[in-house]
C-alpha positions, 0 to 999 in steps of 0.5 A: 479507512485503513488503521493501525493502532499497533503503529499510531496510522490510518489512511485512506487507500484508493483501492486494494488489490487481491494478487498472487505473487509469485516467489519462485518458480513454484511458490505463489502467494495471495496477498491483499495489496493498495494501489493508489492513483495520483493525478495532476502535476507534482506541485510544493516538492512532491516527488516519487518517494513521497508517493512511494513512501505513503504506498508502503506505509498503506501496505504497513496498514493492511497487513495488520488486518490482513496477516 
């Protein structure tokens, strides 16, 4: 369970992420990222920015812990 007081949200993330991303040619950075799996079919209008809204609210969540 990830929570945000800060922001009034809490979810549930399928799994996080520990990467390192790489900004430029010679800076890297380790973050902690959610990946969220989606199965079945799109049913009642769901779309990819649904989806893609509720990842980013989760990385919201997870960088008041992690930051």
């Amino acid at each position: 369970m990830a929570w945000a007081p800060k922001y009034g949200l809490k979810g549930m993330i399928d799994a996080s992420l520990r990467v390192n991303v790489k900004f430029n040619t010679c800076k890297h950075n380790e973050m902690i990222m959610p990946l969220e799996f989606k199965t079945g079919k799109a049913t009642n209008g769901q779309t990819a920015m649904e989806h893609n809204a509720q990842v980013m609210l989760y990385t919201l969540l997870m960088s008041e812990r992690y930051s």
